[in-house]
N, C-alpha and C positions, 0 to 999 in steps of 0.2 A: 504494500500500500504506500501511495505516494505521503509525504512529511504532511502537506497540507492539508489532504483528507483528514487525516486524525487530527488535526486542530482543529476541523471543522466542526467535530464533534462535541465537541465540548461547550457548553450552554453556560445561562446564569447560575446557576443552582448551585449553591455554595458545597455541598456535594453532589460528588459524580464516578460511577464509574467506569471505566473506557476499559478499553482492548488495546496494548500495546501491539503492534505488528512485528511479523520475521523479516528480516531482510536488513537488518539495521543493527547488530550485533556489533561488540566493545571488547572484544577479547569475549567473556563467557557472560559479559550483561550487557546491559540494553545502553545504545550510544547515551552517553550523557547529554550530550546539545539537544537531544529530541528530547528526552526528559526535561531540558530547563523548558524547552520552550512550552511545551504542555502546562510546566508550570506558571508560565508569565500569560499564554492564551487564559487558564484557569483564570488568573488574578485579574487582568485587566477586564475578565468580561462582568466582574462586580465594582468597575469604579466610573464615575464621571467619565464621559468619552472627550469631555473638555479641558482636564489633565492628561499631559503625556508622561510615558515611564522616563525617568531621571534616569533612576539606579536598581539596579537588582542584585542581588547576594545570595550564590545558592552554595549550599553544605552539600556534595556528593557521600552523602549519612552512610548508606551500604548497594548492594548492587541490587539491580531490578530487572526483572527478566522480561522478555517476551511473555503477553499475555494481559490476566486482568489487573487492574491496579485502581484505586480508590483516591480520587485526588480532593483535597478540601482548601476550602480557603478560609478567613477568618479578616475581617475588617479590624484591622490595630487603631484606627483613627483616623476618621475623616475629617478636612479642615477647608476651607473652603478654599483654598491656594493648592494646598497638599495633602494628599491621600497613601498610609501605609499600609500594604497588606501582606501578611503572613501565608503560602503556602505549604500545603505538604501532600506528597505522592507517596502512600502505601499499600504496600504489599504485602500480604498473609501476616496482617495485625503487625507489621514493622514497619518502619519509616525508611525509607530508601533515597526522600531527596528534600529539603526542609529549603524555603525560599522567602526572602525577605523582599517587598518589592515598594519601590518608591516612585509616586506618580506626582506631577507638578503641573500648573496649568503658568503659562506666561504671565508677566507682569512687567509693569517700568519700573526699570532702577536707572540712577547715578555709576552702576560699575558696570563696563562694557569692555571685556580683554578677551579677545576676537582673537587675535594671533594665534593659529595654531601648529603645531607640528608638522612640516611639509614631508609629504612622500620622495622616497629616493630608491623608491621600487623600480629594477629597470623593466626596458620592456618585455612583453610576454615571448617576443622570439628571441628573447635569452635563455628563457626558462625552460625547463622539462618538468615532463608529469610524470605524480607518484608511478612505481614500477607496477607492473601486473606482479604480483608476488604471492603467495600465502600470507608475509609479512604486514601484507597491508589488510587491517581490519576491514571485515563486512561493509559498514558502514561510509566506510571513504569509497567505495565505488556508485554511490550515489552521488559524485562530487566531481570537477574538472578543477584539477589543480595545476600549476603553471611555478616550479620551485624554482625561484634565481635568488634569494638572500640566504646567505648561508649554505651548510651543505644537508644529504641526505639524512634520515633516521639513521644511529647504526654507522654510522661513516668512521665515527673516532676521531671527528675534526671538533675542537674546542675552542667554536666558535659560540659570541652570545647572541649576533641575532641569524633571527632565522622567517621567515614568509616569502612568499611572493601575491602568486595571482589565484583567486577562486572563485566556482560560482557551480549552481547545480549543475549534474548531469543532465536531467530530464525534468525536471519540474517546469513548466512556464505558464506561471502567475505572476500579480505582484506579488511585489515581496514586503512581506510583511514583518513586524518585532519578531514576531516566533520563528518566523522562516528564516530570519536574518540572525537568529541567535544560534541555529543548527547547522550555518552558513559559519561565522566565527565559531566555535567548537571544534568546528571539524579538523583542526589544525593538529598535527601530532603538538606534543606537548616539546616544548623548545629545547628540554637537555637532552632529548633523543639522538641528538649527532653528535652527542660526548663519548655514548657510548660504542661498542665493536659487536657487539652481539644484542640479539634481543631482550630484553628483562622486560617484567612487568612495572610500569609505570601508570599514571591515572592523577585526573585533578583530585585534587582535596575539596579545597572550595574554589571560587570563581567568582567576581566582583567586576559586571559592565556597569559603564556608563552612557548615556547620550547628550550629548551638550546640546543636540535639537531636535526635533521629530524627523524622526523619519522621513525620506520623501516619498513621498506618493508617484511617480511619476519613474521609480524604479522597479524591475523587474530580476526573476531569480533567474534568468540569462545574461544579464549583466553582470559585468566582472571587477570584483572589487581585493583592494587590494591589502593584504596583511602584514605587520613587522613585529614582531616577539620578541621582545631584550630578554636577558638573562639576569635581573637585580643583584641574586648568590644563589648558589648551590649547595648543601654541604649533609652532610648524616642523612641521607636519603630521602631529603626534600630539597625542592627547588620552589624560586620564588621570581616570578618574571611579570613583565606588562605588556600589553601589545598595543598597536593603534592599526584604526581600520580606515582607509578612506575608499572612498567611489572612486569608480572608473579615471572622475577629470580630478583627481587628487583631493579632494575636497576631508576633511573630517568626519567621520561618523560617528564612530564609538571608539572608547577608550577602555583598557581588560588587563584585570589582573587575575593572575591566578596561582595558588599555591599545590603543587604536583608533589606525590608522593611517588618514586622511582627506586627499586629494588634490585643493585645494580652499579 
């Protein structure tokens, strides 16, 4: 089942529960970027459509499989500016993915610092796509990837950044927060080209932001572009940020995340 069908499914109803799809495996769980986004579709569909999502924060709590899952939400505070809401996705009475999310509606201020992080992604015919491998989990073959910053998973090169270019394989809709958050996800996790062999690695948590809505006027055939620094490494956590812009270099979203690697 395509990413966006199952977010279509999901209603008001502060519980709900869905059917996670095959075909989208994480090593032996269910990709975590489909998980978050399920969880931000969950949350946003109980708040003002006239606040957008700021920031969301999700805990990767335990793994979550193919199949049924129970998603709830919980109103922490609605403000008439800004609205907080609490997620959580469970599975067989355990909690699998716990999510914090923060929605804001515009307003005028006195502080305006617009300068953002320019792209220095080169172009995509520098780039090469993930390998056809066993190594590449289930899930990235729903994805066209385009690697020119830094080198492969698995390389042995100790380098700290790492992205290039992404965008669905076969999805074509807009693209939407949920499809745009399983869109950044999809990224192997950045100390993966430290290593020479494969080890099990995976986020911990995961902390986006958006400095504006979304554009509407974007589609999951469009190709946007990702860069992953390395903050430190060390006792079998890693701790990195990324930034995302559109195609014409623009900013989108800003990502951190803290990865536990085994390895």
């Amino acid at each position: 089942m395509q990413f966006s069908k199952t977010l279509q499914q999901l209603t008001a109803d502060p519980e709900q529960t869905i059917t996670l799809p095959e075909g989208w495996a994480q090593g032996r769980a269910f990709f975590g970027g489909f998980s978050a986004a399920i969880a931000y579709q969950h949350g946003v569909n109980g708040v003002n459509p006239e606040q957008a999502i700021r920031a969301m924060t999700v805990s990767f709590v335990g793994p979550i499989a193919p199949g049924e899952v129970t998603v709830q939400r919980r109103i922490l505070r609605e403000g008439k500016n800004v609205t907080q809401v609490s997620v959580e996705i469970v599975q067989q009475g355990e909690v699998g993915l716990s999510a914090l999310l923060t929605f804001g509606q515009s307003r005028s201020s006195v502080v305006n610092v617009t300068d953002t992080p320019t792209s220095t992604v080169p172009s995509r015919d520098t780039g090469t796509p993930m390998p056809e491998s066993d190594l590449v989990p289930q899930f990235a073959r729903n994805y066209e990837y385009c690697l020119n910053v830094g080198a492969m998973p698995f390389a042995g090169q100790p380098e700290r950044e790492f992205g290039g270019w992404m965008r669905y394989a076969e999805e074509d809709t807009p693209i939407t927060v949920g499809l745009f958050l399983g869109l950044v996800d999809a990224w192997p996790p950045a100390v993966l080209p430290h290593l020479k062999r494969p080890v099990p690695a995976s986020s911990l948590t995961w902390t986006i932001e958006f400095p504006e809505p979304l554009a509407a006027d974007k589609t999951t055939r469009n190709w946007w572009q990702y860069v992953a620094y390395i903050d430190y490494a060390a006792d079998g956590y890693g701790h990195t940020h990324a930034h995302i812009w559109d195609e014409q270099g623009k900013l989108v979203a800003i990502s951190r995340q803290t990865i536990t690697v085994f390895g």
